[in-house]
C-alpha positions in Angstrom: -193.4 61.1 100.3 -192.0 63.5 102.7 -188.5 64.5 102.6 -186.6 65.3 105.4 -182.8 67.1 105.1 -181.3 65.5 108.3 -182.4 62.5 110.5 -180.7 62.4 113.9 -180.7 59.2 116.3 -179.8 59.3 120.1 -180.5 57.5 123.1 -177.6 58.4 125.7 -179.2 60.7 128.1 -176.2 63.2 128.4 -176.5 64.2 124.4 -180.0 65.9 125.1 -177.9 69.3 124.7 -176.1 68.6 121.8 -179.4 67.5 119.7 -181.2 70.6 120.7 -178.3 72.7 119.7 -178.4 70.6 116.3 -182.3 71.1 115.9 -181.9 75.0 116.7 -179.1 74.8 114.1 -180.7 73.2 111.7 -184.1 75.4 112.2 -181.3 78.4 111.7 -179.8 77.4 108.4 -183.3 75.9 106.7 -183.0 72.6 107.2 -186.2 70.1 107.9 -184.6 67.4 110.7 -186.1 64.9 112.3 -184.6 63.1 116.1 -185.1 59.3 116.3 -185.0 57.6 119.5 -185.8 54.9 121.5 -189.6 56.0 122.0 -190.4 57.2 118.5 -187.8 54.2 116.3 -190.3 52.2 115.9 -193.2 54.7 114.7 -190.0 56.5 112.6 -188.9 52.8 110.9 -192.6 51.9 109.8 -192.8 55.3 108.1 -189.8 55.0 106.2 -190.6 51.6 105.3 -194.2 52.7 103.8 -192.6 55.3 102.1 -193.8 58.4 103.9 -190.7 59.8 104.5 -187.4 60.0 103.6 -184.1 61.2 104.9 -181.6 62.5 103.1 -178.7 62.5 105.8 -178.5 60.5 109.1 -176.1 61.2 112.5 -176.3 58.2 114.3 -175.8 58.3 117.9 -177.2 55.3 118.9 -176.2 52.4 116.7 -173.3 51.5 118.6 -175.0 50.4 121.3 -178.9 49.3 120.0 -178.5 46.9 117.3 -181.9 47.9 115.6 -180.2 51.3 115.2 -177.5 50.5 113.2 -179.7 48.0 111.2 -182.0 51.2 110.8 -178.7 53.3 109.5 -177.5 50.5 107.5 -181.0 50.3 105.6 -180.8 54.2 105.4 -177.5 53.8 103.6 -178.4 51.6 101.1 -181.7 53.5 100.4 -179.3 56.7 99.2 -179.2 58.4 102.6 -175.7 60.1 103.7 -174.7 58.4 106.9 -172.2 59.6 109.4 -170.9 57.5 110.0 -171.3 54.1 108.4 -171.1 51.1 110.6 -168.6 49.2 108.2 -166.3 51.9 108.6 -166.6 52.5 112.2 -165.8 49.4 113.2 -162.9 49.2 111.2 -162.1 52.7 112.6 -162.5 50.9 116.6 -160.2 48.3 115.6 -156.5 49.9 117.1 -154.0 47.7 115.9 -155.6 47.6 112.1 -155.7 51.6 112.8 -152.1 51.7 114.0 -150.7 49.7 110.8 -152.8 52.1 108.4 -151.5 54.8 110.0 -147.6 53.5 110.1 -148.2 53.2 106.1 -149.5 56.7 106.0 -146.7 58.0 107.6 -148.2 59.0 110.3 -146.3 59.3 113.8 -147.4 56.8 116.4 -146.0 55.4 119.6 -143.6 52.5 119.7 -146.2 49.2 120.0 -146.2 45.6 120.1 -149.4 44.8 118.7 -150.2 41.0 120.7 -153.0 38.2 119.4 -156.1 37.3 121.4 -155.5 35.4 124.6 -157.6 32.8 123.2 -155.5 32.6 120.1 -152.2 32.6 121.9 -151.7 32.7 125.5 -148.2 32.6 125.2 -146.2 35.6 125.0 -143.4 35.4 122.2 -141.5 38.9 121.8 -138.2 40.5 122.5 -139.3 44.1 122.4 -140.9 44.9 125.6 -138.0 46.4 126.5 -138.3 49.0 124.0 -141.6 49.9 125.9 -139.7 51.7 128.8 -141.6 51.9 132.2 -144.4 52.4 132.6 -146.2 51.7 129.3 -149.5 51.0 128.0 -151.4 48.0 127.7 -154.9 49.0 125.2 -157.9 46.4 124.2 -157.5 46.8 120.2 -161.1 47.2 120.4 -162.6 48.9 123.1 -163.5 52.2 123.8 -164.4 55.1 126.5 -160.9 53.7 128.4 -162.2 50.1 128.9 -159.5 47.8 129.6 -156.6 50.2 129.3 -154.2 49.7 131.8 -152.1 53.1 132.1 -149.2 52.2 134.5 -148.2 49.0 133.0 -144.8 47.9 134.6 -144.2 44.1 133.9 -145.4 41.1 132.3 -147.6 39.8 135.3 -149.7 43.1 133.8 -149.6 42.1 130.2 -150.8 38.4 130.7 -153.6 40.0 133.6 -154.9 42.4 130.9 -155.3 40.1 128.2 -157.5 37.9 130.2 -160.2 40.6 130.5 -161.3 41.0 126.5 -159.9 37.5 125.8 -161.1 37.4 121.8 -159.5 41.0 121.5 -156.0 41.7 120.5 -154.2 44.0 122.7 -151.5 47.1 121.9 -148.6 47.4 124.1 -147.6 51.2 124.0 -144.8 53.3 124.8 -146.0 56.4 127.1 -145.4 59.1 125.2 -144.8 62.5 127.4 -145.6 65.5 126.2 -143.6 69.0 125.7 -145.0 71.6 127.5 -146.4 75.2 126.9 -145.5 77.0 129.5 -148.0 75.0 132.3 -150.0 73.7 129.2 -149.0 70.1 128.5 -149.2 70.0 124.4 -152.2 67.2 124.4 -154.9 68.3 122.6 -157.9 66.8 120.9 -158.9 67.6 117.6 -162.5 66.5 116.1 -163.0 66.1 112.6 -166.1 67.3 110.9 -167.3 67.3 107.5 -163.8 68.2 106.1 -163.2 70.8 108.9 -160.7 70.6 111.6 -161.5 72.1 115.4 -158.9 71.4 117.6 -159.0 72.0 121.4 -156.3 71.6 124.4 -157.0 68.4 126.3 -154.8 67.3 129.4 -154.1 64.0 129.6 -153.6 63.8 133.2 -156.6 66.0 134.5 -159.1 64.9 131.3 -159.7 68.5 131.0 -160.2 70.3 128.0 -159.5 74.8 127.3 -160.1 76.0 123.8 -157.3 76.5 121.6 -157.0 79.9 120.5 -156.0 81.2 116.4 -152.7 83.3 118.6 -151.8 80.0 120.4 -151.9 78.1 117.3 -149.6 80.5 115.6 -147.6 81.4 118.5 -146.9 77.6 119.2 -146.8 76.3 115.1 -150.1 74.0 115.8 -150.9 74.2 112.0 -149.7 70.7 111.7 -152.8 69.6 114.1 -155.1 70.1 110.8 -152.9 68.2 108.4 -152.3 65.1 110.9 -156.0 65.0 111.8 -157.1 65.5 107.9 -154.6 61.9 107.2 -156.4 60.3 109.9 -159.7 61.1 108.5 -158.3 59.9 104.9 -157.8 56.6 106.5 -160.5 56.0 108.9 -162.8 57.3 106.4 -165.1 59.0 108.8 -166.6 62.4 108.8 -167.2 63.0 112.1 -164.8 62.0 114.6 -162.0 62.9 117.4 -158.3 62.0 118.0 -155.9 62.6 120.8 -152.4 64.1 119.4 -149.2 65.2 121.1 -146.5 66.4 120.8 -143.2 65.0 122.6 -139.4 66.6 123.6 -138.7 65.8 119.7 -141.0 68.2 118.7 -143.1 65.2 116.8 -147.0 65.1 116.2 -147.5 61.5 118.4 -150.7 60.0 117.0 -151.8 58.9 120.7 -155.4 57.5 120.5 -156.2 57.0 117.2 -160.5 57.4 116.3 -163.4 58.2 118.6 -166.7 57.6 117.6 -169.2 58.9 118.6 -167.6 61.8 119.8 -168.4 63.0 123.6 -170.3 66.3 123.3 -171.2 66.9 126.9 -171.0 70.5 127.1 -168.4 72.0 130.0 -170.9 74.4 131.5 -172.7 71.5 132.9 -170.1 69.1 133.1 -166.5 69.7 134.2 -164.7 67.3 131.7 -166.8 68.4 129.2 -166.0 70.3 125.8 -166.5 73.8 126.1 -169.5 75.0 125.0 -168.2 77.3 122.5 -166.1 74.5 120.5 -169.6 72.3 120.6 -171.5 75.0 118.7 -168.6 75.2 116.6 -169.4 71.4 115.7 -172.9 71.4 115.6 -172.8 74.1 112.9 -170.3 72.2 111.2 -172.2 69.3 110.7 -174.9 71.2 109.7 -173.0 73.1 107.0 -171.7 69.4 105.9 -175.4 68.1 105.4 -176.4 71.5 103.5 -173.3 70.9 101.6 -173.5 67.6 100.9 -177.2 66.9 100.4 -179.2 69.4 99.6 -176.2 71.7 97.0 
């Protein structure tokens, strides 16, 4: 049987960067890898089902939206392989409202919420707190993703009971807007991924979806150590090792928790797209997950 350190699986046509950037990494620190997608699954599955190969880690990119992919990381997982990031605990991790009670136990700081049932549980709307909510607020499908049903300008009730009727089996998170401090002209929202235990944080504006690297000086010059230790909480919860979160910090000088786990991580690079994360923070990644495979498999 042939071994192979690091399996990685794909199938979104904007991560063709960040895979060759993890193959070149992984050809630079001695790794074997092998990419799995769409064309080659099937001729990759049989193989690993004969017994011909076998990986040792997996990244998978594509399970969340090709079934056969997360059955494939699943069986991978039970085999022995290290997964980032198991299925079980991503979906718990896309689940907001279980997320937002975790992280209220962990004493973690989150916006003010009313956390609602499906529509199709209870249409009715029982609660005295909107109030609480200010104007505008926030009105988040507990479990979608990539900004899917989030209205950001929420201003009555008409909204909330218009919302709710879009993901009807899906609770739904009323949130306080929280507004950030500012820098200077830097609005302190930043995004910080998680990585195999390591912390890279980067400025991200809210408002413009842009992202700047966040310098060591502007970390100590603006007392951003606390990014790490609220990102490595969220990582003891969520149970994830590779992963982004949104954090800001308001007027109060607080460390807002204000979208809780992503997964899988966006890693379009900025030199080819605008929004993107700049380039220099992606290879930061890349050989971070490397370094956690090395570590964690083959040590």
């Amino acid at each position: 049987m042939q071994k192979i350190d690091f399996g990685i699986a794909w199938e979104w046509e904007y991560d063709g960067d960040f895979i060759r950037l993890l193959e070149a990494e992984c050809e630079r620190q001695g790794l074997s890898v092998w990419v799995v997608h769409p064309k080659n699954f099937d001729a990759v599955h049989e193989k690993i089902e004969r017994k011909e190969i076998s990986l040792s880690a997996y990244l998978d990119r594509a399970g969340d939206v090709l079934e056969r992919f997360a059955r494939f990381a699943e069986g991978l997982r039970a085999q022995g392989a290290w997964v980032l990031n198991p299925f079980s605990h991503v979906e718990r991790s896309r689940d907001k409202a279980t997320m937002h009670l975790e992280f209220l136990t962990k004493g973690l700081q989150v916006p003010f919420t009313v956390i609602l049932s499906p529509y199709d549980k209870d249409p009715e709307l029982r609660f005295s707190e909107l109030e609480k909510l200010g104007r505008p607020f926030i009105i988040k499908p507990a479990c979608g993703g990539g900004g899917l049903g989030v209205v950001m300008g929420a201003e009555n009730l008409l909204d909330v009971i218009e919302a709710r009727k879009e993901y009807r089996a899906d609770k739904y998170l009323l949130q306080k807007k929280i507004i950030p401090k500012c820098f200077g002209l830097r609005r302190a929202w930043f995004r910080s991924f998680y990585v195999c235990g390591k912390v890279i944080s980067c400025w991200w504006n809210d408002e413009t979806h842009l992202y700047d690297v966040l310098t060591d000086e502007e970390k100590e010059l603006y007392h951003l150590v606390k990014l790490k230790n609220v990102t490595r909480s969220i990582a003891e919860v969520c149970e994830l090792n590779f992963f982004s979160t949104e954090i800001a910090i308001d007027e109060e000088e607080k460390f807002v928790v204000v979208d809780y786990v992503n997964e899988p991580c966006d890693m379009r690079m900025k030199s080819v797209h605008r929004d993107g994360v700049p380039d220099e923070v992606v290879q930061e990644i890349v050989q971070a997950l490397v370094e956690g495979v090395k570590k964690t498999v083959i040590s």
